[in-house]
C-alpha positions as CSV (number, residue, x, y, z in Angstrom):
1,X,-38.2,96.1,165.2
2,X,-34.1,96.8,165.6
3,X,-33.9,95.0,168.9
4,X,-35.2,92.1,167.8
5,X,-33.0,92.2,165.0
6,X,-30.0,92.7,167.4
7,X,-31.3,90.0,169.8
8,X,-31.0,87.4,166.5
9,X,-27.9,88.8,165.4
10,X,-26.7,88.1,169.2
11,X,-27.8,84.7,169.1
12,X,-27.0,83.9,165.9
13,X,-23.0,85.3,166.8
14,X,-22.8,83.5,169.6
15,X,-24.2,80.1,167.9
16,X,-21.4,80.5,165.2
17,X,-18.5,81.5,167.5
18,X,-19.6,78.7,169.5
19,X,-17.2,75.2,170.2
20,X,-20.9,73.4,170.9
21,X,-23.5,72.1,169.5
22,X,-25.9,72.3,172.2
23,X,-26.6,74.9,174.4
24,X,-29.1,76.1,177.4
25,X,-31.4,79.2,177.3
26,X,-29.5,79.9,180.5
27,X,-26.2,79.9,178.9
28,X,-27.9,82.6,175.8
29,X,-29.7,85.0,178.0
30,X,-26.5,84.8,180.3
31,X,-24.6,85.8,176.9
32,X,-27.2,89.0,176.1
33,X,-27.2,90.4,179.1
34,X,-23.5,90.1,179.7
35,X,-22.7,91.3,176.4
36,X,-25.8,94.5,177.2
37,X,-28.0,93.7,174.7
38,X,-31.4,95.5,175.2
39,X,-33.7,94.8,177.2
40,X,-31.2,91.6,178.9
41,X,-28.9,94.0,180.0
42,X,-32.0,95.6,182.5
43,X,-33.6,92.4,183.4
44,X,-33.4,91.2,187.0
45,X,-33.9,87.8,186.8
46,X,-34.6,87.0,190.4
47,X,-37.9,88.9,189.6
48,X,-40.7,86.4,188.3
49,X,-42.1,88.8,185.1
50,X,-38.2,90.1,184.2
51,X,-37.6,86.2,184.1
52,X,-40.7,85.5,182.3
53,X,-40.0,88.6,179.6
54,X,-36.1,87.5,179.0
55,X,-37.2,83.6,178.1
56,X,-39.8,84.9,176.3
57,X,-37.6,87.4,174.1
58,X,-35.2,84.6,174.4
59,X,-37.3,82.2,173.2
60,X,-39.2,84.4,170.2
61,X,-35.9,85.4,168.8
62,X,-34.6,81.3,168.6
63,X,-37.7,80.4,166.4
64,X,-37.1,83.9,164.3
65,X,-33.5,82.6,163.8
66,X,-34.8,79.0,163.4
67,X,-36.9,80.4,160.6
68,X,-34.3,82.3,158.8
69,X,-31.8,79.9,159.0
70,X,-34.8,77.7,157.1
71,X,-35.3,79.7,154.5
72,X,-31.5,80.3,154.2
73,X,-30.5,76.6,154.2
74,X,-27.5,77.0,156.1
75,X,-28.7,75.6,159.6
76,X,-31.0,73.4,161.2
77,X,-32.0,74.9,164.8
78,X,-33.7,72.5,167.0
79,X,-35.4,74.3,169.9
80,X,-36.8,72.9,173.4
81,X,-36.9,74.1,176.5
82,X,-34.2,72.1,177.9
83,X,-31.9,72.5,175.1
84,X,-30.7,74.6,171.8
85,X,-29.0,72.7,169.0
86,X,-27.8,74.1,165.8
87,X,-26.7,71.7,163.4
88,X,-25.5,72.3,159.5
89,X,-28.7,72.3,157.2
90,X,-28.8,69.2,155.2
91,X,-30.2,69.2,151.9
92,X,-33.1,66.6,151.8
93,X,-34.2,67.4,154.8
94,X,-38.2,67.4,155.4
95,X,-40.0,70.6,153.8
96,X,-42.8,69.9,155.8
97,X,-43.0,71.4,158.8
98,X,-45.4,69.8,161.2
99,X,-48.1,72.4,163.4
100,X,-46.1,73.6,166.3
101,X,-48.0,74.7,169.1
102,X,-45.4,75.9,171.2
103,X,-43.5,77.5,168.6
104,X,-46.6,79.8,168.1
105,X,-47.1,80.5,171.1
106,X,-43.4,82.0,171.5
107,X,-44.3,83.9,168.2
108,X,-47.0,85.7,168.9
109,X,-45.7,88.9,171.1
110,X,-49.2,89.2,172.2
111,X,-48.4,86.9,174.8
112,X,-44.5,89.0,176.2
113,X,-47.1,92.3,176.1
114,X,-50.2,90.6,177.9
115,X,-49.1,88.2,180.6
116,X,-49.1,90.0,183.7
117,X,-46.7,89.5,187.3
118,X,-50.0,87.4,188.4
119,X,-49.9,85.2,185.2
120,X,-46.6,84.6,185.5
121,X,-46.5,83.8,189.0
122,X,-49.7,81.2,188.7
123,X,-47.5,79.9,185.4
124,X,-44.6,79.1,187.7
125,X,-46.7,77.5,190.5
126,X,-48.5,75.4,188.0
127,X,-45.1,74.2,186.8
128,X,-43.8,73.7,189.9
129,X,-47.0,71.5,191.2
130,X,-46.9,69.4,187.9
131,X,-42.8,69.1,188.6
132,X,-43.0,67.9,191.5
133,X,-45.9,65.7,191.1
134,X,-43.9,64.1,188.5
135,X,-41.5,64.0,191.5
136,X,-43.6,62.0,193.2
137,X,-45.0,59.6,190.8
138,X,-41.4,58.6,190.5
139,X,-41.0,58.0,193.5
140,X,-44.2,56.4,194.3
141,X,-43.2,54.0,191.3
142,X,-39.6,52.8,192.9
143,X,-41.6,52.5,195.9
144,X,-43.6,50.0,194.1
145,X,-40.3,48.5,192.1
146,X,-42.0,49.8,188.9
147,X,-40.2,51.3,186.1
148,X,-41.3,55.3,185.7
149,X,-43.1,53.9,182.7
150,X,-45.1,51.3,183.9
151,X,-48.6,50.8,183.2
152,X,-51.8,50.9,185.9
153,X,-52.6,48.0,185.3
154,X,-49.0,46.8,186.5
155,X,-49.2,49.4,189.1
156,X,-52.6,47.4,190.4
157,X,-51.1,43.8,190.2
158,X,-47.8,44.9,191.6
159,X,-49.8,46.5,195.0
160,X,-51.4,43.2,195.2
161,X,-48.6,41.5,195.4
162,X,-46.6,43.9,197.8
163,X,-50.1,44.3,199.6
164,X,-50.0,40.4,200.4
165,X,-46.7,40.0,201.3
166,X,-46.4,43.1,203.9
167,X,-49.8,43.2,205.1
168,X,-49.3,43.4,209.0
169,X,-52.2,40.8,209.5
170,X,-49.5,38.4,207.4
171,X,-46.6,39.4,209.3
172,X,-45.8,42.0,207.4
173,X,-43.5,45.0,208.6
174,X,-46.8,48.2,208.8
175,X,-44.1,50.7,208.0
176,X,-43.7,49.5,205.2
177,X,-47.3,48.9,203.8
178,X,-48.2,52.2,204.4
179,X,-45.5,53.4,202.1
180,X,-47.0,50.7,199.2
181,X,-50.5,52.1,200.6
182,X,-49.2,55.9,200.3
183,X,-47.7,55.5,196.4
184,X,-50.7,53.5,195.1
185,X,-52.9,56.1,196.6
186,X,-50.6,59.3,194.6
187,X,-50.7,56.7,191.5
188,X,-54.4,56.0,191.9
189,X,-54.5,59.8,191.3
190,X,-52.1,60.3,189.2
191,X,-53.4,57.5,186.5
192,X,-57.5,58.7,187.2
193,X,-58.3,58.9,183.8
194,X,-56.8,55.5,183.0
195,X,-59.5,53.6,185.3
C-alpha cells in the first residue's frame, strides 16, 4: 500500500526534523494535510467520519512506524492518545512486548473500512458521556473535600460527617446539603459496583 508508506515516511520526517520530543495527533495530522498528503489533504475534519478516518490513518501509521523503528533499533515510539513520544532506542531495552489491545485495534484496517458515520457518531457521544461524567465525579469529589482518588468507603464516612454538620435540622445551611446530597448521589452511581 504506497499511501501508507508515504503517510510513515511523513511521520517519520516530521519526527526527525522535529525540535520535540513530544507531540500531539493534532499537531501530525495538522502536518499531513498541510504538507497534502493523501487522503489528509481531502479530509474535513469538522465532519465526524473524516475525523474518525484521519485519527485512524493517523493512528495505524504511528504503531507501523513504532514497529519499524523496533525492529530497526533506532527509536523507541511511545504512543497514547494524548501524546506521541519518540525517544533514541536504547539497547537493553525489554524484548517483550506486552498484549496491546488498543494497538490492535488501530492495526487492523477492518475497523477505518467498517465503522460507519453512525458508529462514529455513537463513539463520540459515548466518549463525551464518560468525559464528562468524569467531569462530574470530580467535581462531586471537591464538593465532598475528597481527593479525585478517594475511596467509597471515604466517600461514605466523609457524607456522614458533612451530612451531620449541615443538616438543616442541626442548623445547617440547606443549600448547602443538597450539594453534599447531590455529589454523594452521582458517587453512589458512579462507585455502584464497589457496594
Amino acid at each position: 500500500m504506497d499511501a501508507l508508506e508515504d503517510i510513515i515516511q511523513a511521520i517519520d520526517t516530521f519526527l526527525t526534523q522535529g525540535t520535540e520530543v513530544n507531540y500531539s495527533e493534532h499537531q501530525l495530522i495538522d502536518h499531513l494535510s498541510i504538507n497534502k498528503i493523501a487522503p489528509f489533504d481531502q479530509f474535513n475534519i469538522s465532519q465526524s467520519k473524516d475525523l474518525f478516518s484521519a485519527h485512524f490513518l493517523c493512528m495505524h501509521s504511528l504503531y507501523h512506524l513504532q514497529n519499524r523503528y523496533y525492529q530497526e533499533k533506532t527509536f523507541k515510539l511511545q504512543v497514547t492518545l494524548t501524546r506521541i513520544t519518540r525517544t533514541p532506542y536504547l539497547q537493553g531495552e525489554s524484548e517483550l512486548e506486552s498484549h496491546d489491545a488498543v494497538k490492535q485495534y488501530y492495526l487492523d484496517m477492518t475497523h477505518y473500512f467498517e465503522t460507519s458515520e453512525e458508529d462514529v457518531n455513537n463513539l463520540l457521544d459515548s466518549f463525551w458521556r464518560k468525559f464528562l461524567a468524569q467531569d462530574d465525579q470530580k467535581a462531586a469529589m471537591e464538593i465532598l473535600k475528597l481527593a479525585p482518588d478517594a475511596s467509597y468507603e471515604e466517600v461514605k464516612q466523609q457524607y456522614r460527617r458533612l451530612a451531620q454538620k449541615h443538616h438543616p435540622d442541626k442548623g445547617g445551611d440547606t443549600n448547602v446539603f443538597k450539594k453534599i446530597s447531590a455529589a454523594k448521589q452521582l458517587l453512589d452511581r458512579a462507585f455502584s459496583g464497589c457496594t
